[in-house]
DRENPA-3360 file (N, C-alpha, C; in nm, 2 decimals, always signed):
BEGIN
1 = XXXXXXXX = +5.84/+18.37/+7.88/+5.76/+18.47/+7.80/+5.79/+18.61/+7.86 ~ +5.80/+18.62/+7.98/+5.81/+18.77/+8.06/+5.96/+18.83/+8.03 ~ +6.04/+18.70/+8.03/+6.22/+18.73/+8.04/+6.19/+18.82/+7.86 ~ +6.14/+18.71/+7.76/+6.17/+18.78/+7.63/+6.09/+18.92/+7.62 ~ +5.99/+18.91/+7.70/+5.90/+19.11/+7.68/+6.03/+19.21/+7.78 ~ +6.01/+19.16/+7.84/+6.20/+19.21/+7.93/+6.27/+19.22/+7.87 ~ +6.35/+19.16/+7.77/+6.44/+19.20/+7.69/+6.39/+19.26/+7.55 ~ +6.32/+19.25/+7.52/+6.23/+19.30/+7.42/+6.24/+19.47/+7.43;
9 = XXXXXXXX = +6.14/+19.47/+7.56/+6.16/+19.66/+7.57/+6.26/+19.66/+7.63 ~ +6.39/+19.62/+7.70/+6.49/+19.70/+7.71/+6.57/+19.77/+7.54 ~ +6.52/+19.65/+7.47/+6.59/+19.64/+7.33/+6.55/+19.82/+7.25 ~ +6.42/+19.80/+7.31/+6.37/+19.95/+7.25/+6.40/+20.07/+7.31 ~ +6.38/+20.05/+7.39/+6.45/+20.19/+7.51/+6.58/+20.20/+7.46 ~ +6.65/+20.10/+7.48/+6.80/+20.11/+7.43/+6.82/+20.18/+7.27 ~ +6.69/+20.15/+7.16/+6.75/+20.19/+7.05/+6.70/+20.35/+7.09 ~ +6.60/+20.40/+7.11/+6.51/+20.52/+7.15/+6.64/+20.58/+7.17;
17 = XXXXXXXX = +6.69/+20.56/+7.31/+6.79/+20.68/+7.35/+6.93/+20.64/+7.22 ~ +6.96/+20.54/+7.16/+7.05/+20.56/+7.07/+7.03/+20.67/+6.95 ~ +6.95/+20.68/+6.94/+6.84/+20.75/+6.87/+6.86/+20.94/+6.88 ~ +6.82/+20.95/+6.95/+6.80/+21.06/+7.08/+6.92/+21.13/+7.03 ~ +7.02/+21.01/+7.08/+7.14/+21.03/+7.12/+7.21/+21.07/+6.94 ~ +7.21/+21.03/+6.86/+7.25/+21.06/+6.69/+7.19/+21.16/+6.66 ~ +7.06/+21.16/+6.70/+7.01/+21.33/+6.65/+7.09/+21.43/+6.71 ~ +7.09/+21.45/+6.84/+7.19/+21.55/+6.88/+7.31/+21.57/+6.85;
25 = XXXXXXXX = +7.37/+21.47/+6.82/+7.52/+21.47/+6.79/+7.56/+21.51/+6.65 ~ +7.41/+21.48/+6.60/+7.39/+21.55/+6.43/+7.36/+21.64/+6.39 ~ +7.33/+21.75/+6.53/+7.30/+21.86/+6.52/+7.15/+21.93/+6.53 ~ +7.09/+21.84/+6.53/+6.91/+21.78/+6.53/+6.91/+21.91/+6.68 ~ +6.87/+22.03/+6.66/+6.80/+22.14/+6.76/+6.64/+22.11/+6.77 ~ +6.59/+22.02/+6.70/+6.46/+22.04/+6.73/+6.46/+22.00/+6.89 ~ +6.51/+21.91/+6.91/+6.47/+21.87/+7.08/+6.49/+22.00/+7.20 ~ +6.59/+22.11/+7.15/+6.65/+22.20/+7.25/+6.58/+22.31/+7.21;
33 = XXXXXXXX = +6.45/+22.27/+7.12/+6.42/+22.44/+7.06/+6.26/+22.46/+7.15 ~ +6.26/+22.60/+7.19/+6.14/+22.65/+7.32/+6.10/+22.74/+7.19 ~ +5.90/+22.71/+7.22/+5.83/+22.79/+7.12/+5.83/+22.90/+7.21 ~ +5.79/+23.00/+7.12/+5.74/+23.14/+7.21/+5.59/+23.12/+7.30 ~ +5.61/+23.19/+7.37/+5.46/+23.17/+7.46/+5.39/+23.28/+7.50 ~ +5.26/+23.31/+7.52/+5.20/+23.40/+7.61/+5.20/+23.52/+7.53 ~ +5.19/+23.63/+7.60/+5.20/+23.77/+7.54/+5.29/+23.78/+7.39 ~ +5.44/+23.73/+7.39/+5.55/+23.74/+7.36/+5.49/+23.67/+7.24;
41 = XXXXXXXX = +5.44/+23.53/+7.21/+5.37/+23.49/+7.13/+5.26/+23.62/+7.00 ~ +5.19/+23.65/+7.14/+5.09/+23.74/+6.97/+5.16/+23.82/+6.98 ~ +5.24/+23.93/+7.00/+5.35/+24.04/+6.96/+5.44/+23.96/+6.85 ~ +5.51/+23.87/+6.91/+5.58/+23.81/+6.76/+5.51/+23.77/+6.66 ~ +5.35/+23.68/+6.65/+5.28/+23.66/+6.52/+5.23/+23.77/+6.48 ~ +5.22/+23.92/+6.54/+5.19/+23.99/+6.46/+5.29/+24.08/+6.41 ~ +5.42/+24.10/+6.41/+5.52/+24.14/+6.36/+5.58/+24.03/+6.25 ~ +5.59/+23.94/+6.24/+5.59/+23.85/+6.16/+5.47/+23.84/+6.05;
49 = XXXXXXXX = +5.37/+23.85/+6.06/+5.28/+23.84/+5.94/+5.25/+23.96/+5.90 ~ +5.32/+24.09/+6.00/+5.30/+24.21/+5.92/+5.45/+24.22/+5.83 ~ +5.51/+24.17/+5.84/+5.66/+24.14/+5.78/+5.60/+24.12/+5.64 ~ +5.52/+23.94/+5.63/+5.50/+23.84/+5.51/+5.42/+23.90/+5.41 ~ +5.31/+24.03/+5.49/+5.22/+24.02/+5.47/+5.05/+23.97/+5.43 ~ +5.09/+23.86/+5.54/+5.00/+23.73/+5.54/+5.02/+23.62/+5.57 ~ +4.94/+23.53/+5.58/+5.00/+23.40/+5.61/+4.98/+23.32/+5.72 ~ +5.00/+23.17/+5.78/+4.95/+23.16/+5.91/+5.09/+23.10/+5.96;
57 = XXXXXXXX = +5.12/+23.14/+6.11/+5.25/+23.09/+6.18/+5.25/+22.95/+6.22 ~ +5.31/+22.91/+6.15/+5.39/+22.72/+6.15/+5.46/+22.68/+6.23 ~ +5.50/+22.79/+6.31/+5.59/+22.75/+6.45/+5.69/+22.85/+6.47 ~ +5.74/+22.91/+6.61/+5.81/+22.98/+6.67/+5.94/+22.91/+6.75 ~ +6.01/+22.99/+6.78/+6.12/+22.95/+6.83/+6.22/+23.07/+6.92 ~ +6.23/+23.06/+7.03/+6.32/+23.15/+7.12/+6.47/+23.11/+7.14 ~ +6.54/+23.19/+7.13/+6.67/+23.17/+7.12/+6.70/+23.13/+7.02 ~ +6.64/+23.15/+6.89/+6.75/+23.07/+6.77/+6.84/+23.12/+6.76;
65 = XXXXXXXX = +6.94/+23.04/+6.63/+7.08/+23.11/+6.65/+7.12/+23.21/+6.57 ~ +7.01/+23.29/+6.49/+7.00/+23.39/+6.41/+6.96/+23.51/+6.49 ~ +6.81/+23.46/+6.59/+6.81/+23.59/+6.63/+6.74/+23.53/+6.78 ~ +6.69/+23.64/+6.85/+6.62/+23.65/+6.99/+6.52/+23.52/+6.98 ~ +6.41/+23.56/+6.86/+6.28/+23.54/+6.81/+6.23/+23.46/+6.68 ~ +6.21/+23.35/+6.65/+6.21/+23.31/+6.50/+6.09/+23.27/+6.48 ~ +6.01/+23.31/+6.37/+5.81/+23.26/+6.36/+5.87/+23.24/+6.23 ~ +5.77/+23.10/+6.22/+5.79/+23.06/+6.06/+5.69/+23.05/+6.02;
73 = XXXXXXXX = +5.67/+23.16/+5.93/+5.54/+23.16/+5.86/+5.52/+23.10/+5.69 ~ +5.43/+23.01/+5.68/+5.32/+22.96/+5.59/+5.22/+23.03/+5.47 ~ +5.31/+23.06/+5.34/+5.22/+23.18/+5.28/+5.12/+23.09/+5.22 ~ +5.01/+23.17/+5.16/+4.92/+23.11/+5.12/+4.97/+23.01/+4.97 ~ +5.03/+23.00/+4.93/+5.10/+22.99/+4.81/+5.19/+22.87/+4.87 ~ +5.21/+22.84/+4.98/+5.31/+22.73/+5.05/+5.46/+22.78/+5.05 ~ +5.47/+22.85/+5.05/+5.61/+22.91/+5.06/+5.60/+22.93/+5.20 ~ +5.77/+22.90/+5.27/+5.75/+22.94/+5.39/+5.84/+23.05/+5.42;
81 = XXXXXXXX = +5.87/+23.09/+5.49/+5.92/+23.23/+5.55/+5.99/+23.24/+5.70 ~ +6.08/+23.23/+5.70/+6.18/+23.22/+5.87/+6.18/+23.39/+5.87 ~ +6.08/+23.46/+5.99/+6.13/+23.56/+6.01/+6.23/+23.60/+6.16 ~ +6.30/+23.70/+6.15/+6.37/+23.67/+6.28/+6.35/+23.80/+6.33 ~ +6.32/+23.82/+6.46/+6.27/+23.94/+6.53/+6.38/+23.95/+6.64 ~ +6.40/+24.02/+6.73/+6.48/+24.09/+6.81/+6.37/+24.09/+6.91 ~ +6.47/+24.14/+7.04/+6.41/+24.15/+7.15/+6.23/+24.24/+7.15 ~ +6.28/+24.28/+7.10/+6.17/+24.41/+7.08/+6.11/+24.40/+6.98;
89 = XXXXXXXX = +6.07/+24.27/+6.92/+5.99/+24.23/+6.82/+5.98/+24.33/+6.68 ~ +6.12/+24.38/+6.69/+6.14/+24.43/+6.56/+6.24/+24.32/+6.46 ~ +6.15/+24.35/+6.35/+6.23/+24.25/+6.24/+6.39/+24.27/+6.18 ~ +6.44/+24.13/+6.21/+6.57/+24.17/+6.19/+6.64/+24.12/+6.08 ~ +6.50/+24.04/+6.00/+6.59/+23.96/+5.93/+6.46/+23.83/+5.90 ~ +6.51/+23.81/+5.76/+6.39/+23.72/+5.69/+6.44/+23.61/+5.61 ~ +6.42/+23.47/+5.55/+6.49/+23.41/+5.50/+6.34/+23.30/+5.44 ~ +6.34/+23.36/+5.31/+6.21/+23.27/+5.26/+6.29/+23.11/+5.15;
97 = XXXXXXXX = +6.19/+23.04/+5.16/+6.18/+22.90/+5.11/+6.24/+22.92/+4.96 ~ +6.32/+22.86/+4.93/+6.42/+22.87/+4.82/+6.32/+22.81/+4.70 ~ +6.28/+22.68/+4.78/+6.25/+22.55/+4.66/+6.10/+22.62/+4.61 ~ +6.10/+22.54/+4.51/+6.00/+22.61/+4.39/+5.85/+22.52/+4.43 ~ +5.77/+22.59/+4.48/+5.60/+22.52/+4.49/+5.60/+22.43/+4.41 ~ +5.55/+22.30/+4.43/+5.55/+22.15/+4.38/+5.64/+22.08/+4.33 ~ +5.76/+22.10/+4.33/+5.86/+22.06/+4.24/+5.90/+21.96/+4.38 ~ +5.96/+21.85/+4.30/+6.00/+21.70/+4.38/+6.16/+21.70/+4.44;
% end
């Protein structure tokens, strides 16, 4: 009974990091992507929602490959909004949600 829970979770660990391992190779950044933090954090949500003109931030990202700074903001309407800010939390660039509110 111990031998099969022993091979059992090796079986899972094994698929986990196979796993792991196809997202990355698929391109999958969520694992390498660092949120913004601290100070740097409210200076970017508030350059970003003065951008959208509203809205609440759905998640940040440092170093993307667009810019310094990336907050993705949540309009009230469900549209979302990738804004990209620069070092200096000036906006450099905006890229809103294409697809149409409720549509399948």
């Amino acid at each position: 009974m111990r031998k099969r829970l022993a091979v059992l979770a090796a079986i899972v660990v094994t698929l986990g990091a196979a796993a792991a391992g196809i997202a990355v190779a698929a391109g999958d950044d969520d694992a390498t992507e660092s949120p913004i933090t601290g100070t740097d954090l409210r200076k970017a949500t508030a350059a970003a929602l003065a951008s959208t003109g509203g809205g609440r931030v759905t998640g940040t990202e440092v170093g993307d490959e667009e810019s310094y700074y990336e907050v993705e903001v949540t309009l009230d309407d469900g549209r979302q909004v990738d804004v990209q800010l620069d070092k200096s939390f000036n906006v450099v660039g905006s890229d809103a949600d294409r697809d149409g509110v409720g549509e399948d």
